[in-house]
C-alpha positions, 0 to 999 in steps of 0.5 A, a space after each residue: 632978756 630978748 624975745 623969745 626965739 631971739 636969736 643971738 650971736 654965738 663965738 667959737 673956734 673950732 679946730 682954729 677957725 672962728 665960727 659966729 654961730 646965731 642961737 636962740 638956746 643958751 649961748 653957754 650951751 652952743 659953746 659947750 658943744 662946740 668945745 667938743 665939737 673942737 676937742 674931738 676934731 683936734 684928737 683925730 687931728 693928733 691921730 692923722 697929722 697929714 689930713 686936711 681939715 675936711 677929712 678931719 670934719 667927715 671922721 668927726 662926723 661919722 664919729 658922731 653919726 656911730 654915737 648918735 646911731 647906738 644912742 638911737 638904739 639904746 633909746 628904742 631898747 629902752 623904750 621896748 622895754 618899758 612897753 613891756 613893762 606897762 603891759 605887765 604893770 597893766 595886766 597886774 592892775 586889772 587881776 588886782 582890780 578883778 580880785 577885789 571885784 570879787 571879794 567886796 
């Protein structure tokens, strides 16, 4: 195994064109990603035949710059709910904490 933060070379196709891709992640990961990096651009290909491979890279792009967006989104949603219910969990503990104050 190499240092930590090593980086190691990393091959993958991407819409037909070899990528050597350096990573200090799981190799196995980076080819995951751009497995569907590839299956995504490959299905807009399908969709507009005459485009060129940079319009195919800029609609993947913002195909995934929406995905990342309502992801965000989703995640502040979460995260807005759970402050709320920290509040009330905490409100909760201090009114169970102030009733047994004041039965012992």
């Amino acid at each position: 195994m190499g240092a930590e933060g090593e980086k190691r070379p990393v091959r993958v196709t991407i819409l037909s064109q070899s990528y050597t891709l350096l990573s200090a992640g799981d190799p196995r990961e980076v080819e995951e990603l751009a497995r569907s990096v590839d299956e995504l651009m490959l299905s807009i290909a399908a969709k507009a035949p005459n485009a060129d491979s940079t319009r195919i890279a800029v609609m993947a792009s913002l195909h995934l710059a929406d995905r990342l967006r309502s992801l965000e989104q989703d995640l502040a949603r979460l995260k807005e709910r759970i402050d709320r219910k920290t509040e009330e969990f905490a409100g909760l503990l201090a009114q169970a904490l102030e009733g047994a104050d004041n039965q012992g």
